[in-house]
mmCIF file as Biopython writes it, N, C-alpha, C and O atoms, coordinates in Angstrom:
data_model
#
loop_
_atom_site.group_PDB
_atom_site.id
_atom_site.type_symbol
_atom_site.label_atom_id
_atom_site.label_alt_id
_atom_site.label_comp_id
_atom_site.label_asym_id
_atom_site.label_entity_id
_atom_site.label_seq_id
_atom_site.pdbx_PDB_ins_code
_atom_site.Cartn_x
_atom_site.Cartn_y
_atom_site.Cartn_z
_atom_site.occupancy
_atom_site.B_iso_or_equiv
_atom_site.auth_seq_id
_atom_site.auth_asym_id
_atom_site.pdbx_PDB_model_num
ATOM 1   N N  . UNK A ? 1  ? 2.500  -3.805 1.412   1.0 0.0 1  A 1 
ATOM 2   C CA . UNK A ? 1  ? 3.423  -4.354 0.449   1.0 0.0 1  A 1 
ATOM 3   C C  . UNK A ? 1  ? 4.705  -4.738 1.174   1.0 0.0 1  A 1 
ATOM 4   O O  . UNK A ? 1  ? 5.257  -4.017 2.005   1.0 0.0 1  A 1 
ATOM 5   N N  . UNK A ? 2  ? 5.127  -5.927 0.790   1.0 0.0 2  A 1 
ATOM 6   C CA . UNK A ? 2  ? 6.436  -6.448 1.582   1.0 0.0 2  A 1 
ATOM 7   C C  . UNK A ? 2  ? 7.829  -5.995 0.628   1.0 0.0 2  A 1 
ATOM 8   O O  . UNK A ? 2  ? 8.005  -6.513 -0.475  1.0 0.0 2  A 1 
ATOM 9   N N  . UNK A ? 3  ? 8.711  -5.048 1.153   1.0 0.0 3  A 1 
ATOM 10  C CA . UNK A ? 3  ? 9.772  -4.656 0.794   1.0 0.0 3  A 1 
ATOM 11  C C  . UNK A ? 3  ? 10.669 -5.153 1.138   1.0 0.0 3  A 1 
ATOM 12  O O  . UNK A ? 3  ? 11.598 -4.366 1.317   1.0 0.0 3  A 1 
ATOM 13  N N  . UNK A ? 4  ? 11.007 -6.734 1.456   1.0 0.0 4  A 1 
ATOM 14  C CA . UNK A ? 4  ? 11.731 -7.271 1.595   1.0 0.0 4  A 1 
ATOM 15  C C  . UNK A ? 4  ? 12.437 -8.118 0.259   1.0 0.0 4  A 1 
ATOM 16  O O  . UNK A ? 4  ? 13.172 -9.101 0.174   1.0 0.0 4  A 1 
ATOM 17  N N  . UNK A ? 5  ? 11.951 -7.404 -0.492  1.0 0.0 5  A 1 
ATOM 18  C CA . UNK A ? 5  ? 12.506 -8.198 -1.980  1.0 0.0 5  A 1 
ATOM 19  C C  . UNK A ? 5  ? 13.369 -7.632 -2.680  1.0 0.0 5  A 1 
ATOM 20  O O  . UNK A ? 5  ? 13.446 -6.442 -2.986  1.0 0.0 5  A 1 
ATOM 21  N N  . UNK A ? 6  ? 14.041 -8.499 -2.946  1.0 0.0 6  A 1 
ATOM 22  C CA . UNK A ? 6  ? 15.856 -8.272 -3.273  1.0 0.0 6  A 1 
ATOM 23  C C  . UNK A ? 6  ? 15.612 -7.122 -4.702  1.0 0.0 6  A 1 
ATOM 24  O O  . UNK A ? 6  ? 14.939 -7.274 -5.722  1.0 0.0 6  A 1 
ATOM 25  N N  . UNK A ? 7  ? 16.428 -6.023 -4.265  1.0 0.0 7  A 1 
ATOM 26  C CA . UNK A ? 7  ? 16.464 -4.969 -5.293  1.0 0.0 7  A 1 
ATOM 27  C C  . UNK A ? 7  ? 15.195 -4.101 -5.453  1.0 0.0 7  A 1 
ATOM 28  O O  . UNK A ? 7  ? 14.800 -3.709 -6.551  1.0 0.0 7  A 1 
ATOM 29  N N  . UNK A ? 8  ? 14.715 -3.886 -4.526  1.0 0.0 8  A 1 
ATOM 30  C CA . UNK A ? 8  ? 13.220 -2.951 -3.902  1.0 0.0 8  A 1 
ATOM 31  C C  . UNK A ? 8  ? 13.886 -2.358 -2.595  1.0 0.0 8  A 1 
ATOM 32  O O  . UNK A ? 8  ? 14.577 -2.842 -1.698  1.0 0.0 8  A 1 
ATOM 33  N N  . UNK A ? 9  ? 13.503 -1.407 -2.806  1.0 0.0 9  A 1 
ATOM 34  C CA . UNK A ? 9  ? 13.533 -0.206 -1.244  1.0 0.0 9  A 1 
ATOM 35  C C  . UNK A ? 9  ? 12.830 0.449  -1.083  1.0 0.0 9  A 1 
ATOM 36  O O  . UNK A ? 9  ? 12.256 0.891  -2.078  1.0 0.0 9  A 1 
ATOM 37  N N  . UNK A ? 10 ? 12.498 0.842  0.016   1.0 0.0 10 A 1 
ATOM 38  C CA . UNK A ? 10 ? 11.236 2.104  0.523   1.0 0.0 10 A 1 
ATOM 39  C C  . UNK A ? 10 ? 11.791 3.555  0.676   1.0 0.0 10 A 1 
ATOM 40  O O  . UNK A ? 10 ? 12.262 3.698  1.805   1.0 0.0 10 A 1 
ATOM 41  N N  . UNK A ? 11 ? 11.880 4.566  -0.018  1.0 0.0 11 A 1 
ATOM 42  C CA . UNK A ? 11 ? 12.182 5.671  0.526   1.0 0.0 11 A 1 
ATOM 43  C C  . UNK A ? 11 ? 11.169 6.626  0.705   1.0 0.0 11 A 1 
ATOM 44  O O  . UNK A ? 11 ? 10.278 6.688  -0.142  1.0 0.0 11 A 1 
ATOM 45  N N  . UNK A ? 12 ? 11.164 7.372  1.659   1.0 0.0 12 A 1 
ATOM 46  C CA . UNK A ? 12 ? 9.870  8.267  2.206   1.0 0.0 12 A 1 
ATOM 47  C C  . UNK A ? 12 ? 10.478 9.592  1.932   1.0 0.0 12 A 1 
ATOM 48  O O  . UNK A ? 12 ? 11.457 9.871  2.625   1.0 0.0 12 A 1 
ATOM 49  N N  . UNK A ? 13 ? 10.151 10.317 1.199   1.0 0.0 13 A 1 
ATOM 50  C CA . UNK A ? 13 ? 10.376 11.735 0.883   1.0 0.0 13 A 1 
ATOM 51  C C  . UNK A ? 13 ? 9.791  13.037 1.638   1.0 0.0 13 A 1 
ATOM 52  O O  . UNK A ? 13 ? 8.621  13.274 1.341   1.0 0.0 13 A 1 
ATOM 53  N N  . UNK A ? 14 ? 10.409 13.957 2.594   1.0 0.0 14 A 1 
ATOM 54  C CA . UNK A ? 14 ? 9.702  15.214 3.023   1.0 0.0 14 A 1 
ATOM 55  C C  . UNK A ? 14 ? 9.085  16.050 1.779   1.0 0.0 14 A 1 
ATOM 56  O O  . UNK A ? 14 ? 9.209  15.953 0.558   1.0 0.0 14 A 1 
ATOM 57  N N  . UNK A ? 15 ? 8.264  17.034 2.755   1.0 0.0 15 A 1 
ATOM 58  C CA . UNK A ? 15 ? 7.727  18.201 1.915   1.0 0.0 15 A 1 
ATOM 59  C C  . UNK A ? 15 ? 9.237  18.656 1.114   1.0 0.0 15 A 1 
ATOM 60  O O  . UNK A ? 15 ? 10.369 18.583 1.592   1.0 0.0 15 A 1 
ATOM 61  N N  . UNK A ? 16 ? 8.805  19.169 -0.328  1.0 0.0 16 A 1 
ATOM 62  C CA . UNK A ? 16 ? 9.614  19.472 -0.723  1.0 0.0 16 A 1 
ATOM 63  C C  . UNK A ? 16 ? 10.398 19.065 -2.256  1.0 0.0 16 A 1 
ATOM 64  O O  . UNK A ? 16 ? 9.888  18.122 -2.862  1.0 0.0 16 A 1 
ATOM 65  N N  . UNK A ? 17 ? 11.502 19.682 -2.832  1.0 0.0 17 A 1 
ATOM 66  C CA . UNK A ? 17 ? 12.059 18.864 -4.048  1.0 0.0 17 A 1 
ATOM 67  C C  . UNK A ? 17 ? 12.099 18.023 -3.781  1.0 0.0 17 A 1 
ATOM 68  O O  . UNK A ? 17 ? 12.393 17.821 -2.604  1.0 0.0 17 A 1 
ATOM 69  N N  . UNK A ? 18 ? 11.812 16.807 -4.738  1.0 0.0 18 A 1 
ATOM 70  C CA . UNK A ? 18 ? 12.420 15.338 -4.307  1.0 0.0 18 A 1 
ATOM 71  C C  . UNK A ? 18 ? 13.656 14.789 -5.085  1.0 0.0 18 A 1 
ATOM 72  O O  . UNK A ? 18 ? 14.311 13.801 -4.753  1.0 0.0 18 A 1 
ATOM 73  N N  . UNK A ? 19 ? 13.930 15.787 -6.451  1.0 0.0 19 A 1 
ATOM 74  C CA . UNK A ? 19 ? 15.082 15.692 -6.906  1.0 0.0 19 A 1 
ATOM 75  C C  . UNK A ? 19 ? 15.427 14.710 -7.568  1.0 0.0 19 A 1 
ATOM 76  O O  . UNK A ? 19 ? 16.522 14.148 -7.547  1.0 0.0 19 A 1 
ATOM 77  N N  . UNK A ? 20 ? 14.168 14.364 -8.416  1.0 0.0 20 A 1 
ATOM 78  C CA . UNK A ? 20 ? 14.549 12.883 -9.128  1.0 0.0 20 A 1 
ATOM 79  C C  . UNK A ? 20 ? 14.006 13.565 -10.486 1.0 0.0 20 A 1 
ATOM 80  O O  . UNK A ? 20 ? 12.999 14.271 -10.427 1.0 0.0 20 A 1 
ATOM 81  N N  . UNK A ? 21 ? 14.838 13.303 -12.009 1.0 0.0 21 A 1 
ATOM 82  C CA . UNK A ? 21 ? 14.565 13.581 -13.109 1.0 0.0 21 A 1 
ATOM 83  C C  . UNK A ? 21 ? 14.842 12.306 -13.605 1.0 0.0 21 A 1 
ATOM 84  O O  . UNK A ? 21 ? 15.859 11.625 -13.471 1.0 0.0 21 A 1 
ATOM 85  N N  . UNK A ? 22 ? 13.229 11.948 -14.522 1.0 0.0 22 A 1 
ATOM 86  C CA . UNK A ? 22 ? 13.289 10.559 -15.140 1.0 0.0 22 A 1 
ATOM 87  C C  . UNK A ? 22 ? 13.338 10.932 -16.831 1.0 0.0 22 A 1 
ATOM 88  O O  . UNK A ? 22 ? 13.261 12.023 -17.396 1.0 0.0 22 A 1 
ATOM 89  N N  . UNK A ? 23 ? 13.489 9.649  -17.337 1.0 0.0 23 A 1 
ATOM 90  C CA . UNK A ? 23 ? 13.530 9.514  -18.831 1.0 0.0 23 A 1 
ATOM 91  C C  . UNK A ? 23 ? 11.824 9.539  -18.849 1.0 0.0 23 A 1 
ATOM 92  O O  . UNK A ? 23 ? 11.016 8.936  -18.143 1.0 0.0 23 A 1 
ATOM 93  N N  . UNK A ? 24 ? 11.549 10.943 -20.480 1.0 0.0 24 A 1 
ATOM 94  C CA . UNK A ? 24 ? 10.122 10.600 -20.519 1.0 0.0 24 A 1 
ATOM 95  C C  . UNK A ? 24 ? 9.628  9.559  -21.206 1.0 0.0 24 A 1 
ATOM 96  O O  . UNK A ? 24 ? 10.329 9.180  -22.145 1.0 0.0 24 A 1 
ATOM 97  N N  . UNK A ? 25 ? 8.571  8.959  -20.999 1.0 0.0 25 A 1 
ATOM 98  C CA . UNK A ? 25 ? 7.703  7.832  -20.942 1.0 0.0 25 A 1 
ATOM 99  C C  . UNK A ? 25 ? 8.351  6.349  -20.288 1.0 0.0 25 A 1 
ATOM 100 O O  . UNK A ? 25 ? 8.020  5.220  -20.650 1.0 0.0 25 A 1 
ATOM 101 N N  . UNK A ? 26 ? 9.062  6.593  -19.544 1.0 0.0 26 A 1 
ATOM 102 C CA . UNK A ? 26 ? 10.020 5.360  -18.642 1.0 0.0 26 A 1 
ATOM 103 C C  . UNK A ? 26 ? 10.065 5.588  -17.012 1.0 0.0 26 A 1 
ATOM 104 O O  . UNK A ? 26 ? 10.236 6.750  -16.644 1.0 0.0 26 A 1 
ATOM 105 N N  . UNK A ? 27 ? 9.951  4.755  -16.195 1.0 0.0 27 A 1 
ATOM 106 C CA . UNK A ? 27 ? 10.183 5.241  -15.086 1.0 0.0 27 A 1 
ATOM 107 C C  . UNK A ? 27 ? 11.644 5.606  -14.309 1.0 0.0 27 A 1 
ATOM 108 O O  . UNK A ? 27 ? 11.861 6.138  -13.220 1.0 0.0 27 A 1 
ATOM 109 N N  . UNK A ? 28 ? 12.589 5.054  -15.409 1.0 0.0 28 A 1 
ATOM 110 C CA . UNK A ? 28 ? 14.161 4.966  -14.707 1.0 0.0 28 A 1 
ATOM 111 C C  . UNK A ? 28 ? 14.573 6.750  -14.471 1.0 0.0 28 A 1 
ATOM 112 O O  . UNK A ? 28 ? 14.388 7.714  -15.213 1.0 0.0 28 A 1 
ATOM 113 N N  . UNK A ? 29 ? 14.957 6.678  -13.623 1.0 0.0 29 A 1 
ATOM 114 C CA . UNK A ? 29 ? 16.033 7.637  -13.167 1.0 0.0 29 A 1 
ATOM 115 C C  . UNK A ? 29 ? 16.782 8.149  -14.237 1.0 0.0 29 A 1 
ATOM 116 O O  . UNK A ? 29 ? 17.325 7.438  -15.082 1.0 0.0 29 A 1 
ATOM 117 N N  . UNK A ? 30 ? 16.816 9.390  -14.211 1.0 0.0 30 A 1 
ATOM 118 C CA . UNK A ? 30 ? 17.734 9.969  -15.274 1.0 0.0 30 A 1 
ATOM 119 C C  . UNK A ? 30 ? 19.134 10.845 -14.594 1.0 0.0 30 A 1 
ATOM 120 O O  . UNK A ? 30 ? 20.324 10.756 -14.893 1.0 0.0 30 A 1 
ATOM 121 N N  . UNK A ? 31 ? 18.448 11.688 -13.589 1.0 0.0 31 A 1 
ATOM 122 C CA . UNK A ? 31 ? 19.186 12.305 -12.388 1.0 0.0 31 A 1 
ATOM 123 C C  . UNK A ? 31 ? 18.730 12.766 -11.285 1.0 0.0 31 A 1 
ATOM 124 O O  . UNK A ? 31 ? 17.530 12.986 -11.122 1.0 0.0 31 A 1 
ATOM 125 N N  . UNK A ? 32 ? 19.633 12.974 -10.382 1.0 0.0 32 A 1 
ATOM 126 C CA . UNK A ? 32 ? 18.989 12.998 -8.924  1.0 0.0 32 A 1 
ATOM 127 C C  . UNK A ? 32 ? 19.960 14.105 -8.209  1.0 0.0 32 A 1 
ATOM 128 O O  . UNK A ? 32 ? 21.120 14.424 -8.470  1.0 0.0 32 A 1 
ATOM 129 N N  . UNK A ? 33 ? 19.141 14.524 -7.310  1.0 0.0 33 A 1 
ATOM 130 C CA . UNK A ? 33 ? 19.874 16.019 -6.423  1.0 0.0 33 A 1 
ATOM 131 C C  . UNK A ? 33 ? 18.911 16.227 -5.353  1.0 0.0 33 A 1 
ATOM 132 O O  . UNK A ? 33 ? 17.805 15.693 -5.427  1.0 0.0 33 A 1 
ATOM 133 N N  . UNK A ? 34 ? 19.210 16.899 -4.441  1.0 0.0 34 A 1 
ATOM 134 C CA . UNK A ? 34 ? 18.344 17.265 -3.559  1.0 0.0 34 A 1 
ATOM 135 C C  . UNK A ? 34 ? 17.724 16.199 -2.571  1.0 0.0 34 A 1 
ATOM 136 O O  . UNK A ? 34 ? 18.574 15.316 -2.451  1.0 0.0 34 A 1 
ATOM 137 N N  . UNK A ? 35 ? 16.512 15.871 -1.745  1.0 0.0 35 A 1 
ATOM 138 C CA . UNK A ? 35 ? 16.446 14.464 -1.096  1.0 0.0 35 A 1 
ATOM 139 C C  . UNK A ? 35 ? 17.038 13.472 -1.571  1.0 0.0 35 A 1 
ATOM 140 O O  . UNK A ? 35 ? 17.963 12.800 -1.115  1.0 0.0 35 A 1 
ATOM 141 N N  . UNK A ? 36 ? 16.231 13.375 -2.899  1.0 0.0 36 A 1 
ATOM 142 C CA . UNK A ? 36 ? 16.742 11.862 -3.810  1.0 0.0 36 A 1 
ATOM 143 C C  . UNK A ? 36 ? 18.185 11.640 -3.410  1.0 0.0 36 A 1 
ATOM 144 O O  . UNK A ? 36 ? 18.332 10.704 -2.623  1.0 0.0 36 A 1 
ATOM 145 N N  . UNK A ? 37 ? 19.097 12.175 -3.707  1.0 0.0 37 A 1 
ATOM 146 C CA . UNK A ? 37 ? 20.602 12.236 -3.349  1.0 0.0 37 A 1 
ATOM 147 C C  . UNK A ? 37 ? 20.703 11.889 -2.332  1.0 0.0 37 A 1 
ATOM 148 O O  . UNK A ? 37 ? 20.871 10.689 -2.113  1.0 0.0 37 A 1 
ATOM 149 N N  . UNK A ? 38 ? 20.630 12.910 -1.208  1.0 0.0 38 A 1 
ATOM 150 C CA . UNK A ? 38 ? 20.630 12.727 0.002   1.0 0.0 38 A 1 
ATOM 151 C C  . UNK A ? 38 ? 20.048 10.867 0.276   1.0 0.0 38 A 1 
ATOM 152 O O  . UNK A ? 38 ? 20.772 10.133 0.949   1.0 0.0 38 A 1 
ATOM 153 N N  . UNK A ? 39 ? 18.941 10.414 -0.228  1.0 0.0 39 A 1 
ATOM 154 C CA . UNK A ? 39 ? 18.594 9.179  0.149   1.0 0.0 39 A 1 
ATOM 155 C C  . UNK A ? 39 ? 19.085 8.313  -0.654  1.0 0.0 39 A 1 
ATOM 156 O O  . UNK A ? 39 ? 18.607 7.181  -0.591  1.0 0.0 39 A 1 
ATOM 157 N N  . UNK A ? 40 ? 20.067 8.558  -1.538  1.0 0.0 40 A 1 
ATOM 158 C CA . UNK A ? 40 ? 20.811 7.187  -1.791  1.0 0.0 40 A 1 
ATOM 159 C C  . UNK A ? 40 ? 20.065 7.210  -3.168  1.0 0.0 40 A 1 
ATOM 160 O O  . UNK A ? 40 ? 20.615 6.540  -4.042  1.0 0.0 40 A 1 
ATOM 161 N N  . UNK A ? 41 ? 18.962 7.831  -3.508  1.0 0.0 41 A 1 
ATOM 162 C CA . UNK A ? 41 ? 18.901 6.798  -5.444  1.0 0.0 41 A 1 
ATOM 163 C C  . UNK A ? 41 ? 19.942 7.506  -5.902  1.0 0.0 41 A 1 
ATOM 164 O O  . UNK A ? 41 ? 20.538 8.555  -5.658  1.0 0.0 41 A 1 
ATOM 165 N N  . UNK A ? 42 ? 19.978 6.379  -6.823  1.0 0.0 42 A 1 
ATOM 166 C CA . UNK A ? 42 ? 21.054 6.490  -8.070  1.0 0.0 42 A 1 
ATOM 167 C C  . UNK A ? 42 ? 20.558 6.030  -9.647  1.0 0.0 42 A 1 
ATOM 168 O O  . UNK A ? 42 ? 19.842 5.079  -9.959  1.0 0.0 42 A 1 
ATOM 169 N N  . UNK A ? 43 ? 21.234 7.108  -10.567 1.0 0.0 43 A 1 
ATOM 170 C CA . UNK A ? 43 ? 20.661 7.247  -11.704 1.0 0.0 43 A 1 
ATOM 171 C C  . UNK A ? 43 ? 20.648 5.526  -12.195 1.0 0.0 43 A 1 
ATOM 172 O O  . UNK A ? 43 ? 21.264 4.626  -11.624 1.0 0.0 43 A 1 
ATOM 173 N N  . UNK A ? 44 ? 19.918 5.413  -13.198 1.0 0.0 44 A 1 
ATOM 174 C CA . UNK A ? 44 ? 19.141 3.903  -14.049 1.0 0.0 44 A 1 
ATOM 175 C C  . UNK A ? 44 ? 18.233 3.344  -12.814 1.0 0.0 44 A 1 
ATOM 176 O O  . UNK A ? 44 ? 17.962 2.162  -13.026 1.0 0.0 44 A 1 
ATOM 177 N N  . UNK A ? 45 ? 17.766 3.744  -11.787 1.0 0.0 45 A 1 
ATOM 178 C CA . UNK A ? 45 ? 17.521 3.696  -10.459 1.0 0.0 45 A 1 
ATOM 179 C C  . UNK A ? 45 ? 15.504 3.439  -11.631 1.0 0.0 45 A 1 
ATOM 180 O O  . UNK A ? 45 ? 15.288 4.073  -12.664 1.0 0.0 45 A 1 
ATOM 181 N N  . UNK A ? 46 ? 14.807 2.751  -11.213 1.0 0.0 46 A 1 
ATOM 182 C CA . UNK A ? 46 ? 13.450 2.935  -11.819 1.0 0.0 46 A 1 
ATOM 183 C C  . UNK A ? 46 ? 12.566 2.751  -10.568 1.0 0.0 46 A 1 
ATOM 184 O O  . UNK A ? 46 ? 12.548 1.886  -9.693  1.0 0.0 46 A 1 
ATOM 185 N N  . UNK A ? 47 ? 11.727 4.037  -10.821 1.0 0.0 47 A 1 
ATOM 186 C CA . UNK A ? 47 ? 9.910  4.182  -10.012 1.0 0.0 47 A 1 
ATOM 187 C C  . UNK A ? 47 ? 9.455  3.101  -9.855  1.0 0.0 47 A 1 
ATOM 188 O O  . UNK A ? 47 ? 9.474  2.581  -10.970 1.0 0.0 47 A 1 
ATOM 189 N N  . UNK A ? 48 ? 8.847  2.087  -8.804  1.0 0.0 48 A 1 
ATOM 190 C CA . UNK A ? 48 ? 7.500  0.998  -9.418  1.0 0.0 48 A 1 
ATOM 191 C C  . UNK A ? 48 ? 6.525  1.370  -8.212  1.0 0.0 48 A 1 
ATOM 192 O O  . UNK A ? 48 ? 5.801  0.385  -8.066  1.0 0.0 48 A 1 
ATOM 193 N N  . UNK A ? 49 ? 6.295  2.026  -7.590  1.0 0.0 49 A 1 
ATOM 194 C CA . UNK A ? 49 ? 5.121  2.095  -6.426  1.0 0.0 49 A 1 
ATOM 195 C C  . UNK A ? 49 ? 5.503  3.821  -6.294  1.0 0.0 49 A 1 
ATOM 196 O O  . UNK A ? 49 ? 6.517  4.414  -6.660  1.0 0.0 49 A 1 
ATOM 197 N N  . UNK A ? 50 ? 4.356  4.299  -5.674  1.0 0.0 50 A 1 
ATOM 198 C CA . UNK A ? 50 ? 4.187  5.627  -5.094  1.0 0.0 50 A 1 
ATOM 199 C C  . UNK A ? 50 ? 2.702  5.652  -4.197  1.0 0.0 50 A 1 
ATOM 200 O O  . UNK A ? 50 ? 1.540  5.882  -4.533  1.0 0.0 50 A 1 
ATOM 201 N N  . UNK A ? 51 ? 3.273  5.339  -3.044  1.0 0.0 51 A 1 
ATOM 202 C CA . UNK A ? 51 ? 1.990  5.344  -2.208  1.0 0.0 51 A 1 
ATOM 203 C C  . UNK A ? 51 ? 1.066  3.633  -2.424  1.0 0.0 51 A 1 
ATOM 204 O O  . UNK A ? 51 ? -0.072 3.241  -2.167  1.0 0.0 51 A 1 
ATOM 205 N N  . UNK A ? 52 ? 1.952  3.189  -2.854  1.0 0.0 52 A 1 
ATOM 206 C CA . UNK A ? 52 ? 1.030  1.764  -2.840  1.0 0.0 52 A 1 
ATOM 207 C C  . UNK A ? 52 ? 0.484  1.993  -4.316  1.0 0.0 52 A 1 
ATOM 208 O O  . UNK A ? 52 ? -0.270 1.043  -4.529  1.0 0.0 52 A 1 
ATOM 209 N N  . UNK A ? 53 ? 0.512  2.620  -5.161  1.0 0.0 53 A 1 
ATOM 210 C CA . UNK A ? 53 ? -0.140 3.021  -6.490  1.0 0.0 53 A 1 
ATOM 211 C C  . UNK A ? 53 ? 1.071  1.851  -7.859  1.0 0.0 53 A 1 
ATOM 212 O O  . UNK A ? 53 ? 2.242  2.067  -7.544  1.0 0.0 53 A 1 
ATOM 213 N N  . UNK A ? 54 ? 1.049  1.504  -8.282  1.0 0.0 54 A 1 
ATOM 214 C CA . UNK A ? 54 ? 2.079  0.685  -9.572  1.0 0.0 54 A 1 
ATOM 215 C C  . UNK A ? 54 ? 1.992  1.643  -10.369 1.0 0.0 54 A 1 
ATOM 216 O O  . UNK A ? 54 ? 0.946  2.120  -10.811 1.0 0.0 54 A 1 
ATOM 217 N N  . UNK A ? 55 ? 3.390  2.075  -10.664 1.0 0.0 55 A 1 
ATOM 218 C CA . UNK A ? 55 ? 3.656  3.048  -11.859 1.0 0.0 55 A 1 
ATOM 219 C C  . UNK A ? 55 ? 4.601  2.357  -12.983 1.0 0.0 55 A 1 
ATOM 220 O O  . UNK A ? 55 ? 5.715  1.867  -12.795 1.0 0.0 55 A 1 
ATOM 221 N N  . UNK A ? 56 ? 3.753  2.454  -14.404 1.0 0.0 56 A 1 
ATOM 222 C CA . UNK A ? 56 ? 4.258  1.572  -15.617 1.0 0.0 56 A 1 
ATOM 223 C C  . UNK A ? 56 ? 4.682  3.138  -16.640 1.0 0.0 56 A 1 
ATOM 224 O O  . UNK A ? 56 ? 5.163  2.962  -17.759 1.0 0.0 56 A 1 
ATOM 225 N N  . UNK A ? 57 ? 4.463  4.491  -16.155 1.0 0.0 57 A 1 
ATOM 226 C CA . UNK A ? 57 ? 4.989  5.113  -17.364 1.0 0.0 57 A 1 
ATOM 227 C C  . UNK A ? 57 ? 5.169  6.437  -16.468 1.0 0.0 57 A 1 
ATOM 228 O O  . UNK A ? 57 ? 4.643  6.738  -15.397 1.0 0.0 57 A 1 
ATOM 229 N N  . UNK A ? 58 ? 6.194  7.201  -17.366 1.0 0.0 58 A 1 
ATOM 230 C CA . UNK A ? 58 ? 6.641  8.553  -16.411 1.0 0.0 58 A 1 
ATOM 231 C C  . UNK A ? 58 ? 5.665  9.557  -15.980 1.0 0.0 58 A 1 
ATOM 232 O O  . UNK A ? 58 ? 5.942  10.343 -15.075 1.0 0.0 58 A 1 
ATOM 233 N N  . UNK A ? 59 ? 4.383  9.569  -16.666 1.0 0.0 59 A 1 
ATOM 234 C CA . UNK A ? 59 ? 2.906  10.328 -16.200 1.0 0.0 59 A 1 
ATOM 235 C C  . UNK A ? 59 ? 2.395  10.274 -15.467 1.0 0.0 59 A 1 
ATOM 236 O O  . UNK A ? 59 ? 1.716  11.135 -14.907 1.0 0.0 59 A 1 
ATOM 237 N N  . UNK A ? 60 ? 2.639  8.769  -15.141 1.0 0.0 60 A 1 
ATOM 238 C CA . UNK A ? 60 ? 1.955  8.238  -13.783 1.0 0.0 60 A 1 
ATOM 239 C C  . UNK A ? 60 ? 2.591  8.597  -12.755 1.0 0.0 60 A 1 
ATOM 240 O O  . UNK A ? 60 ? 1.947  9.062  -11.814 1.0 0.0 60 A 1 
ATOM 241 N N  . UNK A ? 61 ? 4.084  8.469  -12.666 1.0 0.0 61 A 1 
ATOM 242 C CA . UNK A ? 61 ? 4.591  8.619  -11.313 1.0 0.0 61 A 1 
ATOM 243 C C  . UNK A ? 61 ? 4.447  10.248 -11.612 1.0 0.0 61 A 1 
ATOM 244 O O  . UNK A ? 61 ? 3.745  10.810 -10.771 1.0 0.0 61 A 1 
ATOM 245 N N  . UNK A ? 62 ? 4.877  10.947 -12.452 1.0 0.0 62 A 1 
ATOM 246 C CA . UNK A ? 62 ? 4.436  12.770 -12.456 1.0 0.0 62 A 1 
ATOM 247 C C  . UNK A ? 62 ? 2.781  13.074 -11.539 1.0 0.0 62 A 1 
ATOM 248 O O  . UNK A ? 62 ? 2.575  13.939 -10.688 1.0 0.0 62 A 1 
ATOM 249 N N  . UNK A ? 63 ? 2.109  12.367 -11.910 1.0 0.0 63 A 1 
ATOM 250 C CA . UNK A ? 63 ? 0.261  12.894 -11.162 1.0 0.0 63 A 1 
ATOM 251 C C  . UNK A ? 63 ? 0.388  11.952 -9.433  1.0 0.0 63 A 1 
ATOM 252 O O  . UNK A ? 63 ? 0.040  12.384 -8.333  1.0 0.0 63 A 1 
ATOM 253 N N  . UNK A ? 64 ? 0.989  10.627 -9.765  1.0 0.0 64 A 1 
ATOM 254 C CA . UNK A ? 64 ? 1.023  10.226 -7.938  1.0 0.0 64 A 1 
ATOM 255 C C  . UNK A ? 64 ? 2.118  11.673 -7.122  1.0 0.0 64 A 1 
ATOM 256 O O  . UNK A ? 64 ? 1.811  12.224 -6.065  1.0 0.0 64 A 1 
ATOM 257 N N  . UNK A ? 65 ? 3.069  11.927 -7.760  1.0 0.0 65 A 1 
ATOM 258 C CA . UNK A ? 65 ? 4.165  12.994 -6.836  1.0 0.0 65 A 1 
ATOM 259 C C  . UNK A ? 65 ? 3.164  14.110 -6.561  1.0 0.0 65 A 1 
ATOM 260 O O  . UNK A ? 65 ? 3.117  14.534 -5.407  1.0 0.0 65 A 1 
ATOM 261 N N  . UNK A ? 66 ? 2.256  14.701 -7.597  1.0 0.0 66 A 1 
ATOM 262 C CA . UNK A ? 66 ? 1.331  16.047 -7.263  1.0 0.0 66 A 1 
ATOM 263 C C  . UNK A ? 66 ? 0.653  15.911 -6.173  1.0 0.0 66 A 1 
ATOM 264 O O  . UNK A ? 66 ? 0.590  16.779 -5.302  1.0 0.0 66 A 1 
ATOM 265 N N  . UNK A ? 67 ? -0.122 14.398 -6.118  1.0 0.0 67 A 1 
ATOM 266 C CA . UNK A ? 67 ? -0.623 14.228 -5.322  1.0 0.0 67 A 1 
ATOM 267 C C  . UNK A ? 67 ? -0.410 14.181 -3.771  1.0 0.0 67 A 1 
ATOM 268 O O  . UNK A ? 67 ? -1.072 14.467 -2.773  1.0 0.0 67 A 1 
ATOM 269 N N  . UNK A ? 68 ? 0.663  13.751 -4.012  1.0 0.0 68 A 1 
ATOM 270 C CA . UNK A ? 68 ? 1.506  13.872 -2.323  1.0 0.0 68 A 1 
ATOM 271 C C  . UNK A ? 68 ? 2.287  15.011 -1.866  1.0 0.0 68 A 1 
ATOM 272 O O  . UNK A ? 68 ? 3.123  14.920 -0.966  1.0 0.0 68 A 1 
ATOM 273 N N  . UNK A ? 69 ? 1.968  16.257 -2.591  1.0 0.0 69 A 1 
ATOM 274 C CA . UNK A ? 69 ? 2.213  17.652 -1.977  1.0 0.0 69 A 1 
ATOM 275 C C  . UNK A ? 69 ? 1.586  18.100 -1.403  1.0 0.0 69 A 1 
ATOM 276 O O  . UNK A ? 69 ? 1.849  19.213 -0.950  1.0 0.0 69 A 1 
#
């Protein structure tokens, strides 16, 4: 996937909290602490990929994050 598109970024998260609390059934950002912070998101901030996967609702990105522990 090309992340060269205006208002898309790649952030790679360690083992660990990732510190992102979303609105449920939305992917936007609600709050952030811990990596997330540390890497720059910022709240209204919204999910669309996890691992190359398209995430359209907050369940989805909840079961891709399990997966990558």
């Amino acid at each position: 996937m090309d992340f060269a598109i205006p208002g898309i970024c790649k952030l790679e998260f360690s083992m660990g909290a990732h510190g992102m609390q979303w609105k449920s059934g939305t992917t936007e950002v609600e709050r952030v602490s811990c990596q997330a912070r540390l890497l720059g998101v910022k709240p209204r901030w919204n999910i669309s990929t996890i691992n190359g996967v398209q995430i359209l609702e907050s369940h989805q990105a909840w079961n891709e994050l399990l997966k990558c522990k």
